[in-house]
C-alpha positions as CSV (number, residue, x, y, z in Angstrom):
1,X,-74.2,130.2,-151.4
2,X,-72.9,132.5,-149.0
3,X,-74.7,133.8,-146.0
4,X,-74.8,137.4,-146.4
5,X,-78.1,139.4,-145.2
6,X,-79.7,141.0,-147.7
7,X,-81.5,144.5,-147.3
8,X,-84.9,145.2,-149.0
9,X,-84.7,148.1,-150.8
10,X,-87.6,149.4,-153.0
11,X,-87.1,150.0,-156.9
12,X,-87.0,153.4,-157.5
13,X,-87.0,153.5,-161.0
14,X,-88.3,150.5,-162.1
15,X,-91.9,149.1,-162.6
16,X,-92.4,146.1,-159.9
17,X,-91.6,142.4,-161.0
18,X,-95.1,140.7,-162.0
19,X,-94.7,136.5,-161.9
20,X,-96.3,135.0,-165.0
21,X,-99.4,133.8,-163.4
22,X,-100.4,137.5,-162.4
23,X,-99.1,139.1,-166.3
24,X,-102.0,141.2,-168.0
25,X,-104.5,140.9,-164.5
26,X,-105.5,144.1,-163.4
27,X,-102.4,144.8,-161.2
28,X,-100.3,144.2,-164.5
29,X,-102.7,146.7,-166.2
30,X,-102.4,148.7,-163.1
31,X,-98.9,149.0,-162.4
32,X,-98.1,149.9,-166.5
33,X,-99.6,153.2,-165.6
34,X,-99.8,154.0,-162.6
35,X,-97.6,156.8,-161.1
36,X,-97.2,154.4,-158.0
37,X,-96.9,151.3,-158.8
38,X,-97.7,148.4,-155.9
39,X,-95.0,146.2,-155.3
40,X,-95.5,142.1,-154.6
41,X,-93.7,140.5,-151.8
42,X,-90.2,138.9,-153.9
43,X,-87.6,138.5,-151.2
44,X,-87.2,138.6,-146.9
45,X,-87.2,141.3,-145.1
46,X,-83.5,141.2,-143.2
47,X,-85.0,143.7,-140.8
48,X,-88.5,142.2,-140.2
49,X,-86.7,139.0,-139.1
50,X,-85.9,136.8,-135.4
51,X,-82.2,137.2,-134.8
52,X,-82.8,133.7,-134.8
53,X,-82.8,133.6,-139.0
54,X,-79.9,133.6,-141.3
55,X,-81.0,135.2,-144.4
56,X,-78.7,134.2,-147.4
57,X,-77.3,136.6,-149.9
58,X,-80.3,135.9,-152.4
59,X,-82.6,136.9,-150.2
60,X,-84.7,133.9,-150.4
61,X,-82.9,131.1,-148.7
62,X,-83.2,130.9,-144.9
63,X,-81.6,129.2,-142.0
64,X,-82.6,128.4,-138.4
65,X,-79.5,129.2,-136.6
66,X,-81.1,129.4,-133.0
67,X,-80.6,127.3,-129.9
68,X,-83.8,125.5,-130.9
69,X,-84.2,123.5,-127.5
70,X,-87.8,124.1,-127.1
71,X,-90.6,126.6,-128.7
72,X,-89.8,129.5,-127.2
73,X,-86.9,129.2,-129.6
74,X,-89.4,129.6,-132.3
75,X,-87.9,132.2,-135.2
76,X,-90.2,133.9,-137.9
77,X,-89.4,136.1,-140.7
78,X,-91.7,138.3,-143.2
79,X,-91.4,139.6,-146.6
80,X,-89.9,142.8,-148.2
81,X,-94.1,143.9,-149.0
82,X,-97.2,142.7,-148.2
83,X,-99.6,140.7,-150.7
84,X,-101.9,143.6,-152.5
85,X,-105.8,143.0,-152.6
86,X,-105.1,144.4,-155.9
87,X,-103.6,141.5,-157.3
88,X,-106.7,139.4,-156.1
89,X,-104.8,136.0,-156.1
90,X,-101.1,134.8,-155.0
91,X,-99.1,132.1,-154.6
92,X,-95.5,131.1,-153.3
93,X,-93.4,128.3,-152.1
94,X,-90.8,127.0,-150.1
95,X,-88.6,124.6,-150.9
96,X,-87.1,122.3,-148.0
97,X,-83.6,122.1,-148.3
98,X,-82.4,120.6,-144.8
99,X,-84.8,119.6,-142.1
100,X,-82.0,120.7,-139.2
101,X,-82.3,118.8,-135.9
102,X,-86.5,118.0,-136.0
103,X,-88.2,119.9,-139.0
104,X,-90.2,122.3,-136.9
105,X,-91.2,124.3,-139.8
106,X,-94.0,126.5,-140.8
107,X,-95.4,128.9,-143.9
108,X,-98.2,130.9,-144.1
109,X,-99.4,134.7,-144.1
110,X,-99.8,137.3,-141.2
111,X,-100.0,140.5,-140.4
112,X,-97.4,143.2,-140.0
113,X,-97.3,143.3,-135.9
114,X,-97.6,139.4,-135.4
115,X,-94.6,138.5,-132.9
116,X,-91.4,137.4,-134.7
117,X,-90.5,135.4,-131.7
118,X,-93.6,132.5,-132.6
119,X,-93.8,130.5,-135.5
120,X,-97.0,131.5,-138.0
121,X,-100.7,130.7,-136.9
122,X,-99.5,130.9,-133.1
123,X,-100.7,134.3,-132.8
124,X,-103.6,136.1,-133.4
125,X,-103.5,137.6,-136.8
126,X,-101.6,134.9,-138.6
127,X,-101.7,131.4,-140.0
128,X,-99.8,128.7,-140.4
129,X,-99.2,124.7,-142.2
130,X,-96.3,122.9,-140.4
131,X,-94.7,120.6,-141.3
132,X,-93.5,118.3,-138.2
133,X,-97.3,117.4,-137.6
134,X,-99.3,118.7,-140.9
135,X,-101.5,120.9,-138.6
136,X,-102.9,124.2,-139.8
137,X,-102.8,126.7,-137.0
138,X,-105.3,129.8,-137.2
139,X,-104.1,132.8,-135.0
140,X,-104.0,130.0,-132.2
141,X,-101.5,127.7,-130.6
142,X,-103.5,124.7,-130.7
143,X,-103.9,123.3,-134.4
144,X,-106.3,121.5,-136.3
145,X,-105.7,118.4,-138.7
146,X,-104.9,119.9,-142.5
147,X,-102.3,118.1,-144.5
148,X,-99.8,115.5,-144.7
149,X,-96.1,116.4,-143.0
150,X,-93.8,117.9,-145.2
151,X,-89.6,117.5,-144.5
152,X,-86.7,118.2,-146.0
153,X,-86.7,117.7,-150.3
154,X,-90.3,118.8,-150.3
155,X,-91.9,121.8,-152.2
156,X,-94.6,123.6,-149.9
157,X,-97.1,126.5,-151.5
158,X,-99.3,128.7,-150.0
159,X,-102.0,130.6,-152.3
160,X,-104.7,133.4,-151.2
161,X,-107.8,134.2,-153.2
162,X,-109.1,137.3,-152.5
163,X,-112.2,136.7,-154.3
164,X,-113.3,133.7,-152.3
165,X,-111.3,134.9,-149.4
166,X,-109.2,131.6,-148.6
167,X,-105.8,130.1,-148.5
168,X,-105.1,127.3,-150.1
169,X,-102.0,124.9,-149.6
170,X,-100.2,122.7,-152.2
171,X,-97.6,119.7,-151.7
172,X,-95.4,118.5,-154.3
173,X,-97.3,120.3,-157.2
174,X,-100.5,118.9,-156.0
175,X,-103.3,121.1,-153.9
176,X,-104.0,119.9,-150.7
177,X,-107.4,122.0,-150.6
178,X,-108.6,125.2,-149.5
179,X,-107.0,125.6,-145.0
180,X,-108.9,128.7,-144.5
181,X,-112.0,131.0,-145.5
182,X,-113.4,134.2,-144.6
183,X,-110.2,136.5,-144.7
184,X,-111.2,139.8,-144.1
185,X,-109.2,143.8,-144.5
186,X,-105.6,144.0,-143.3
187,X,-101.7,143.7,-145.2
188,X,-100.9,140.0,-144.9
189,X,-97.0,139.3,-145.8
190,X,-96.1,135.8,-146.6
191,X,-93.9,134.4,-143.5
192,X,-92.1,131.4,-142.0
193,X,-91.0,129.7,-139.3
194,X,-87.9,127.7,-138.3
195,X,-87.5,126.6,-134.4
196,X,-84.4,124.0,-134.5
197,X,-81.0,124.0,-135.5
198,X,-79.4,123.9,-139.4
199,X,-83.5,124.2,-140.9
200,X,-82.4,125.5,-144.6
201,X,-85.3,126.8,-146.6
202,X,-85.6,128.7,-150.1
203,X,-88.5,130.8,-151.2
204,X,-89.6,131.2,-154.6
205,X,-91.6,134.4,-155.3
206,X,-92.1,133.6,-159.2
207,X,-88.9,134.1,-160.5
208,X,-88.5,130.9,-161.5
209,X,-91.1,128.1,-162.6
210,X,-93.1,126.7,-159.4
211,X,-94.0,122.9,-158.8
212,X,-97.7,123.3,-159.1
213,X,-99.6,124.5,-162.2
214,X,-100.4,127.8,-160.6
215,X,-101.3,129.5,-164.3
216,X,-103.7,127.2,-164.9
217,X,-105.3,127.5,-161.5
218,X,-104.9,131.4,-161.5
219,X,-106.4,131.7,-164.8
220,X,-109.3,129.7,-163.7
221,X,-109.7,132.0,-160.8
222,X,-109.7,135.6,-162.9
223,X,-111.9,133.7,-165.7
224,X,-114.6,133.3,-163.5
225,X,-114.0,136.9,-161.5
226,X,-114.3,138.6,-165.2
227,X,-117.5,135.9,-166.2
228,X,-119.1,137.0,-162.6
229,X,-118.1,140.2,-162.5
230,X,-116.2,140.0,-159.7
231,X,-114.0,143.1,-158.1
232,X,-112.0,143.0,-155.0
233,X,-113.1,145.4,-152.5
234,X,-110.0,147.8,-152.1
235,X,-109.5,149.2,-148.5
236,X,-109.2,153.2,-148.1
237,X,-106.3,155.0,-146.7
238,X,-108.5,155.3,-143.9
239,X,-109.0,151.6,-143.3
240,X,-105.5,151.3,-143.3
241,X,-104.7,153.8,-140.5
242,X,-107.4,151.4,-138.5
243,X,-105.7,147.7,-139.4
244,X,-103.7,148.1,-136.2
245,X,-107.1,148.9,-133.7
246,X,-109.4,146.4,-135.9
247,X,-107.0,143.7,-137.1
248,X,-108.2,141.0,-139.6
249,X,-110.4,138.1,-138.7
250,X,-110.3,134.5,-139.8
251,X,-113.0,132.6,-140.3
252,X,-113.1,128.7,-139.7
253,X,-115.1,127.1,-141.5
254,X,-115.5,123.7,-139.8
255,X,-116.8,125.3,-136.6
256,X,-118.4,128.2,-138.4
257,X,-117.3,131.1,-136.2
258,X,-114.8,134.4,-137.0
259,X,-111.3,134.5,-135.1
């Protein structure tokens, strides 16, 4: 693998790739017809990244290549698009390949303005599993206990619901239970963090087979949104022009407040 950046360019002329779990959902249905068709998030962005980040020529695989002496060293990166209410469920993972110096590293959602420069759930707007401690950090620098740690040969996923409104993490195949709840309007892109030297990640978007069963789990989610009648809530142009005044909240629910 050589280390190349990649650029994200949009498809012009052909309909966006839909991952197995998402095929015949409404956004499938959707996009088959639709004169614009939304995209999902399949690759980094090479020019929503830290300088810190090395993306390779896949556009997946990612390495720290920063000083990483302390956290102000911290390097994020976001994806090519943002996850679409629309597609009312989502999932991805990350695949550890090298821990680098200390395996400070992180994966999680935020929004389109979160600082670059801090690794996800540090800052308002954004959330975050890491693996060095197994802390889930919500918009705040000061975690809470989550998961178990996670280092280099592990397979991390992070999966929102748009119908419940949570995230949900998965180790090794198997679902470490729902981190968040309460997600409210805004454009969250998948993200990660890498802080010391030589940490070698690779996403998968879908393109190939993931660890964990996410078609049975995703097919249990849009059975019981067609059973309930269940319909994501779809924001208007208009509450998009506002997402950078009234950001999205978090809710937490083992203190029972909004963030």
């Amino acid at each position: 693998m050589t280390e190349a950046t990649v650029a994200s360019i949009k498809p012009s002329n052909a309909l966006p790739f839909i991952p197995s779990y998402l095929r015949n959902t409404p956004l499938d249905i959707y996009n088959k017809t639709a004169k614009d068709p939304i995209f999902l998030p399949t690759q980094w962005n090479v020019d929503d990244s830290s300088d810190y980040i090395k993306v390779m020529d896949n556009g997946l695989g990612l390495r720290c290549i920063g000083p990483g002496r302390n956290n102000s060293d911290a390097a994020a990166i976001r994806t090519d698009f943002p996850i679409p209410r629309k597609a009312g469920f989502f999932y991805y993972e990350l695949d550890i390949l090298n821990k680098g110096e200390k395996g400070f590293i992180g994966l999680g959602i935020g929004l389109e303005h979160v600082d670059l420069n801090k690794m996800p759930g540090w800052e308002r707007y954004s959330l975050g599993y890491h693996g060095d401690n197994g802390l889930v950090y919500i918009q705040h620098p000061r975690g809470r206990n989550y998961g178990p740690l996670f280092t280099e040969g592990d397979t991390i996923g992070c999966g929102v619901n748009f119908y419940n409104r949570t995230v949900f993490y998965t180790k090794n195949g198997v679902n470490l239970g729902t981190a968040y709840m309460g997600i409210d309007h805004g454009e969250f892109y998948p993200m990660v963090g890498l802080i010391t030297t030589d940490e070698w990640v690779e996403a998968n978007f879908g393109e190939k087979p993931f660890m964990y069963n996410i078609s049975l789990h995703a097919g249990m989610v849009f059975d019981h949104a067609v059973k309930n009648d269940l319909h994501i809530e779809q924001e208007s142009p208009g509450d998009y022009e506002l997402d950078d005044l009234m950001p999205p909240r978090f809710y937490c629910d083992n203190c029972g407040a909004f963030y």
